[in-house]
C-alpha positions as CSV (number, residue, x, y, z in Angstrom):
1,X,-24.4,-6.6,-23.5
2,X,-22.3,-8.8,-25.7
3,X,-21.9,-12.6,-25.5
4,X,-18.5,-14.5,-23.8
5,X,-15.6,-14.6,-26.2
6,X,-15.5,-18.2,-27.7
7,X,-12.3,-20.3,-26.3
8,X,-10.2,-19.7,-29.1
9,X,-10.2,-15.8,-28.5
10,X,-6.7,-13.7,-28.1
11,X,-7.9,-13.0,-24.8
12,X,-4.1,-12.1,-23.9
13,X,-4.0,-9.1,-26.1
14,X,-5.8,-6.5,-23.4
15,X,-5.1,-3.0,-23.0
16,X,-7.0,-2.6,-20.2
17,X,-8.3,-4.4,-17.0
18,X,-10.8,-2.2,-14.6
19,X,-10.6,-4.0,-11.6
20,X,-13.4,-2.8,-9.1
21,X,-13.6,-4.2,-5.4
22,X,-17.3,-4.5,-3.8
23,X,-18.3,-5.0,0.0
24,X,-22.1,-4.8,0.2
25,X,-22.6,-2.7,-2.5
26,X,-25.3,-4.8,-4.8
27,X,-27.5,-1.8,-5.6
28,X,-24.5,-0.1,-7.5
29,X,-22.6,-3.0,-9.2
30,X,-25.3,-2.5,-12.4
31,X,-24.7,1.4,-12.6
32,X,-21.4,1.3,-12.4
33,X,-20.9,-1.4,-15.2
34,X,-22.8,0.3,-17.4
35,X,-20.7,3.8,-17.2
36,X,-17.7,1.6,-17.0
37,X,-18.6,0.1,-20.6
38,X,-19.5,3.4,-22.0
39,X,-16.4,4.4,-21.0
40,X,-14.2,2.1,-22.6
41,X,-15.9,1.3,-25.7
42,X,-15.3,4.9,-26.2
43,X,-11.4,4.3,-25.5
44,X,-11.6,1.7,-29.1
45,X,-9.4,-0.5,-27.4
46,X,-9.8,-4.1,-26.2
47,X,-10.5,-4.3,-22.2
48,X,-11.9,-6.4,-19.1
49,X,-13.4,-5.8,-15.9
50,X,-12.8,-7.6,-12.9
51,X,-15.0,-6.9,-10.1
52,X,-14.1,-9.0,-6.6
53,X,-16.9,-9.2,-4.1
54,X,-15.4,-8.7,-0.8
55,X,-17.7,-11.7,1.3
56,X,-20.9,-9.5,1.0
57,X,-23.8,-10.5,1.9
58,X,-26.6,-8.5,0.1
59,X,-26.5,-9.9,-3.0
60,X,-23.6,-8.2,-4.4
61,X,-21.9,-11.9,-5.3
62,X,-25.4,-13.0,-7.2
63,X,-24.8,-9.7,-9.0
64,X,-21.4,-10.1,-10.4
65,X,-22.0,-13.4,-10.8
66,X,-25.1,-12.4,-13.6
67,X,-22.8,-10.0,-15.0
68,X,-20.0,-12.4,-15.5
69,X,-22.7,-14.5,-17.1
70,X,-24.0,-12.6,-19.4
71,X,-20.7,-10.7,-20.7
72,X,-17.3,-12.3,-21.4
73,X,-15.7,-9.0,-20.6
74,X,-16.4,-9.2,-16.9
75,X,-14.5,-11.4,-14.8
76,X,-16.4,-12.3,-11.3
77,X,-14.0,-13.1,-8.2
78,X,-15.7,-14.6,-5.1
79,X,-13.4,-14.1,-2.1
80,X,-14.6,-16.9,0.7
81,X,-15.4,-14.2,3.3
82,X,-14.4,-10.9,4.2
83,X,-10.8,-9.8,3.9
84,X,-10.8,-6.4,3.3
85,X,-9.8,-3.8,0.7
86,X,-6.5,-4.6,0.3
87,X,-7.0,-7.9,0.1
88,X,-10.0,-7.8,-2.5
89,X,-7.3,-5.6,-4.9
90,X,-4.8,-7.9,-4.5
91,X,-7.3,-10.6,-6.2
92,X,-8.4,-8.4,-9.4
93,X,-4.5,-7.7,-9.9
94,X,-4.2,-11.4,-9.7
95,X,-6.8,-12.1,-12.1
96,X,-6.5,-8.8,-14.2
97,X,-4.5,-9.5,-17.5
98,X,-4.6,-6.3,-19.2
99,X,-1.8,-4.0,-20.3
100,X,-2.9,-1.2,-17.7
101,X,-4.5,-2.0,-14.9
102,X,-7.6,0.6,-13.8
103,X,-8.3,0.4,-10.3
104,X,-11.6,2.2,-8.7
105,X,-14.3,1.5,-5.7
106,X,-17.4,0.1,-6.0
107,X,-19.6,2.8,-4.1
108,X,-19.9,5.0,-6.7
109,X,-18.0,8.2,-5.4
110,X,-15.6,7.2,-8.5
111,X,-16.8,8.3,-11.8
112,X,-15.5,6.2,-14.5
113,X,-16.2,9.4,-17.3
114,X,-12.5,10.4,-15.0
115,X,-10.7,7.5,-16.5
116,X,-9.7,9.2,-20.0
117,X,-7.9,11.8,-18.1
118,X,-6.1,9.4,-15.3
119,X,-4.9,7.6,-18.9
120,X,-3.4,10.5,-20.2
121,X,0.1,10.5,-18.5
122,X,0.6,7.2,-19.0
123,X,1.3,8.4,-22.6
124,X,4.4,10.7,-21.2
125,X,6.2,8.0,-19.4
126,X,4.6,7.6,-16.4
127,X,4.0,4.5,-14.5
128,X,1.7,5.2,-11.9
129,X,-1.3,7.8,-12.3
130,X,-3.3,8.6,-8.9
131,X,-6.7,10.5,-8.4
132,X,-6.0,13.7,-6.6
133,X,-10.0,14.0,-4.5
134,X,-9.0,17.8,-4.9
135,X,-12.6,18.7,-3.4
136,X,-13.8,16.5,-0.9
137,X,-16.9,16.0,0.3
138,X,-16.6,13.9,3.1
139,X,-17.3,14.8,6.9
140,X,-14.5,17.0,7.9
141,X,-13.4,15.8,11.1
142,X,-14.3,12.2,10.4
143,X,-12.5,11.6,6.7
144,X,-10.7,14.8,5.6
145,X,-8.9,15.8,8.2
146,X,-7.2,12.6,9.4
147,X,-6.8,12.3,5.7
148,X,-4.9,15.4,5.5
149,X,-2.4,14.6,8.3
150,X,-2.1,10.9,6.9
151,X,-1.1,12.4,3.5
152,X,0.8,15.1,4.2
153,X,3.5,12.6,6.8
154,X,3.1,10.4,4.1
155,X,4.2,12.7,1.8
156,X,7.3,13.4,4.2
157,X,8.2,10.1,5.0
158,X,8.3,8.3,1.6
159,X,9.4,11.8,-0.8
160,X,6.6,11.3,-3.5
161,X,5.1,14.6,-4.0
162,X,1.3,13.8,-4.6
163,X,-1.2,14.8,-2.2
164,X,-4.2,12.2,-2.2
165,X,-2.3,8.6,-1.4
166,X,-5.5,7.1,0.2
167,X,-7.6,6.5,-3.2
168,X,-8.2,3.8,-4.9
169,X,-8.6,5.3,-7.9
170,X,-5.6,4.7,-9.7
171,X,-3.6,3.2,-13.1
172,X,-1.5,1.1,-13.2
173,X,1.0,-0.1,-15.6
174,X,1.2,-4.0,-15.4
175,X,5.0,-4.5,-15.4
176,X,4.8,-2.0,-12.1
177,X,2.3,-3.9,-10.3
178,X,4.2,-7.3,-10.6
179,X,7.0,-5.7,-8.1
180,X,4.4,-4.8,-5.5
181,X,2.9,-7.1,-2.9
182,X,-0.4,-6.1,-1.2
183,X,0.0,-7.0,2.5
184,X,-2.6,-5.8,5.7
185,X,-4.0,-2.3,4.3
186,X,-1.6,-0.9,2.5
187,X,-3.9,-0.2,-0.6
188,X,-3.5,3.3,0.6
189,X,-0.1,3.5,0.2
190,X,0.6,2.2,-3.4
191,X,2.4,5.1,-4.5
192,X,4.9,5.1,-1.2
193,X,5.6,1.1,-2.4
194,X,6.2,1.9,-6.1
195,X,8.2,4.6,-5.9
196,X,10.7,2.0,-4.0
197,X,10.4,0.1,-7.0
198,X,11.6,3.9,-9.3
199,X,7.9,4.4,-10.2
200,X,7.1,7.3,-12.4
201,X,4.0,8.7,-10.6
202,X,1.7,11.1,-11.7
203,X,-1.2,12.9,-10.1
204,X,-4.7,13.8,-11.7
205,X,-7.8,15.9,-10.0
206,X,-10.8,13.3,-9.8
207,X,-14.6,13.6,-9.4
208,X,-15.2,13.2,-5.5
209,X,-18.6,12.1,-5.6
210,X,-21.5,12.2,-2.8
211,X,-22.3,8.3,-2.3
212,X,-25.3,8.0,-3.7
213,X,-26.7,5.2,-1.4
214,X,-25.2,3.4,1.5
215,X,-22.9,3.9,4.1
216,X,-18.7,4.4,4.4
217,X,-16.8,1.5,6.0
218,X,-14.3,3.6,7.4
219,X,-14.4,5.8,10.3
220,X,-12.2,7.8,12.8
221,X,-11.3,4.3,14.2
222,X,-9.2,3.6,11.6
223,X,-6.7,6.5,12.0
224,X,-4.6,4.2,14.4
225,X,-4.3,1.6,11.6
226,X,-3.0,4.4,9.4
227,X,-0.3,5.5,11.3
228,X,1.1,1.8,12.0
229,X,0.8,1.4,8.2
230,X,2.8,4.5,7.6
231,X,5.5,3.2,9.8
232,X,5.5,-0.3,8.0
233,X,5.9,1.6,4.6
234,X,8.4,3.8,6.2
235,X,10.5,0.8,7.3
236,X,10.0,-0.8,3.7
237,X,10.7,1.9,1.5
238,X,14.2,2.7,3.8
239,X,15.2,-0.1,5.5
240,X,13.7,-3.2,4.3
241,X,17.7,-4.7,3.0
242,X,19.1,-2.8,6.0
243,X,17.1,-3.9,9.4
244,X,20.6,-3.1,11.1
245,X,20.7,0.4,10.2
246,X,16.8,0.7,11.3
247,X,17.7,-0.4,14.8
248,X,21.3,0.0,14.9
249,X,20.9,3.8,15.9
250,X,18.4,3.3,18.8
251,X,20.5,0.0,19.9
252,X,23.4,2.8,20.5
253,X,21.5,5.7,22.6
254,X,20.3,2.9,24.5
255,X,23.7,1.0,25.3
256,X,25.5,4.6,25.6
257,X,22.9,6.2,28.0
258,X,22.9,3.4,29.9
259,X,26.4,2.9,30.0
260,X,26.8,6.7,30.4
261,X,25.1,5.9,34.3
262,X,26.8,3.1,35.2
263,X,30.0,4.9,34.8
264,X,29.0,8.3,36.5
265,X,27.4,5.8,39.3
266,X,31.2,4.0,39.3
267,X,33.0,7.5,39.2
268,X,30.9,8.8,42.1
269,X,31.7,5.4,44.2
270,X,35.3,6.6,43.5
271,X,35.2,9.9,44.8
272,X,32.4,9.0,47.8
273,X,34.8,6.7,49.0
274,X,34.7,2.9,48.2
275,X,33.6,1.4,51.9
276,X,31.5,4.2,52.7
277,X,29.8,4.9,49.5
278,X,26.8,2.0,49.6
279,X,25.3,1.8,45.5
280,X,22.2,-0.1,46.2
281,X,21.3,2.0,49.2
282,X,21.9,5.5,47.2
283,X,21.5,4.8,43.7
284,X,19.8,1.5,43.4
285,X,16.7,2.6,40.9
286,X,19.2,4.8,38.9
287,X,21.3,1.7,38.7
288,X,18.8,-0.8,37.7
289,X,17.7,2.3,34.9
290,X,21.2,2.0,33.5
291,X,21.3,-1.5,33.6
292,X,17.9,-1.9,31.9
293,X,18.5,0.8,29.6
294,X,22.1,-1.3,28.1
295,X,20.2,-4.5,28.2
296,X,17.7,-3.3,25.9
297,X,19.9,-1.5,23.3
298,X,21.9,-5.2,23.3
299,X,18.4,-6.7,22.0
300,X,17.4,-3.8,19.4
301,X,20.7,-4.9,18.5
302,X,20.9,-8.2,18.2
303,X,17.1,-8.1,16.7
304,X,18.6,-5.8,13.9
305,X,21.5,-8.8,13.3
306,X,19.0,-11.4,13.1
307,X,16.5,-9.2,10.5
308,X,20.0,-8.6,8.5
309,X,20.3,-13.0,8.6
310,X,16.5,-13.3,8.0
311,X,16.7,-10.1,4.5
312,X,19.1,-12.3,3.3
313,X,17.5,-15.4,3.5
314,X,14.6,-14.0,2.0
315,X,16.6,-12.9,-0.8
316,X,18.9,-15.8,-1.9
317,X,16.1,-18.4,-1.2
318,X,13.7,-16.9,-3.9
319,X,16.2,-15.7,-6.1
320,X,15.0,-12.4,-5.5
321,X,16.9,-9.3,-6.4
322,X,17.6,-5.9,-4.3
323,X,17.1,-3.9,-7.7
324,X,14.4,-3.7,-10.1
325,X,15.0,-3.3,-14.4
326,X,13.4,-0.6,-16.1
327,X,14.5,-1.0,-19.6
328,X,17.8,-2.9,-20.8
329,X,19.0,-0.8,-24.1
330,X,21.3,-3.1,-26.7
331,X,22.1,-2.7,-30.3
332,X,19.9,-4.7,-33.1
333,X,21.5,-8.1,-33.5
334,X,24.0,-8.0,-30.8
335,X,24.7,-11.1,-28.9
């Protein structure tokens, strides 16, 4: 191990931050360093790890916190309790400074010696390289094949053609990561956000390792979560500066179907005779339907008006901008 970097140390000039979320997972945190650190020092280029603890509570905080201690590479980030995954990411990405940003679990089914080749495209262009679990060992009906139907309407609904988006195991380019915000879980769709941002994304077949000791966190129960999240992202990659055009279609089925019976109710009153033809008595639920059905596409309306107000004020008031800068291109010396 080597001693903390005095205060005067260029501690800007990274290349690479490894950040690495735990949650209970004390028993692997010294491992997994020590692979991580043979791993990098092979790479000959100046890096950092930050490992988050999630609010264990087996002694995975007293761990990192040695680590942290006893090397000035590691940064240790104690989260107050429990958040979750995509919370605990969110932190190291805060605190990570580096260049490239390495992202893996702490459980040990990612094997750092896979890092090298998850680098590799970055040198091509690319600004986003994800680990493809191309053989899985997980439980079949539990994990693969809820995974399988998450990625592949994943795949449909966002148009980036990878196949494993649920990973963590991922690089990052640091410029990339400052346009993306990490809300609820939506760690497993990281490649859906950035290529709203123009990410170039790249895929890589990982090590999908048996976990060595422990137990998953996630189960079957979480497929409902999944599907939600794939709606948020669908609504964020398509119709986050449009609300209107998200609601707008549904706001006129509704108004037109429901107009559509009031006026075949209103032409057969016409034909049925006027006096005679008694509405409530005949075609009162069908009425109420139509009624209920216009009044409902007037509020997916107006709801889609008020997101347009609200995307705007969210906008101008942060001096945010609907379009994101790759690269500006001018001639040496001009003004």
């Amino acid at each position: 191990m080597t001693s903390r970097p005095e205060a005067g140390d260029a501690r800007e000039a990274l290349k690479y931050s490894v950040v690495v979320p735990f949650y209970n997972e004390a028993e692997s945190v010294e491992e997994l360093y020590r692979r991580i650190v043979a791993v990098m020092d092979a790479l000959g280029e100046p890096y950092e790890m930050v490992f988050v603890d999630d609010g264990s509570r087996d002694g995975t905080a007293a761990a990192l916190g040695r680590l942290a201690a006893s090397d000035g590479r590691v940064t240790g980030v104690e989260l107050r309790r429990n958040f979750g995954q995509t919370a605990a990411l969110a932190a190291g990405f805060d605190h990570a400074r580096g260049e490239v940003v390495i992202s893996m679990d702490g459980d040990l089914q990612h094997a750092p010696e896979d890092i090298p080749a998850l680098l590799a495209p970055l040198a091509e262009g690319y600004d986003l390289v994800s680990g493809w679990r191309k053989h899985r060992v997980d439980n079949f009906l539990v994990r693969r094949l809820p995974s399988r139907v998450a990625n592949w309407m994943m795949k449909k609904l966002s148009g980036v053609d990878i196949h494993d988006f649920g990973t963590t195991f991922k690089v990052y380019r640091r410029d990339l990561l400052q346009h993306i915000r990490l809300y609820g879980e939506l760690h497993r769709f990281i490649p859906a956000l950035a290529s709203a941002v123009g990410a170039r994304i790249a895929e890589v077949p990982i090590q999908n390792i048996v976990r060595p000791r422990g137990t998953s966190k996630y189960g079957i129960g979480r497929t409902f979560r999944v599907m939600m999240d794939l709606l948020t992202v669908r609504f964020l990659i398509k119709y986050f500066t449009r609300p209107l055009h998200f609601l707008g279609w549904p706001a006129l089925a509704l108004m037109v179907l429901g107009g559509g019976i009031e006026l075949v109710i209103f032409f057969e009153k016409l034909r049925k005779g006027w006096e005679t033809f008694h509405v409530t008595q005949t075609r009162g639920p069908l009425l109420v339907i139509g009624v209920f059905l216009m009044t409902l596409g007037v509020l997916c309306l107006v709801t889609g008006l008020l997101g347009e107000l609200v995307v705007r004020t969210y906008y101008e008031s942060q001096g945010k901008h609907i379009y994101y800068v790759r690269h500006v291109h001018r001639k040496e010396g001009a003004a």
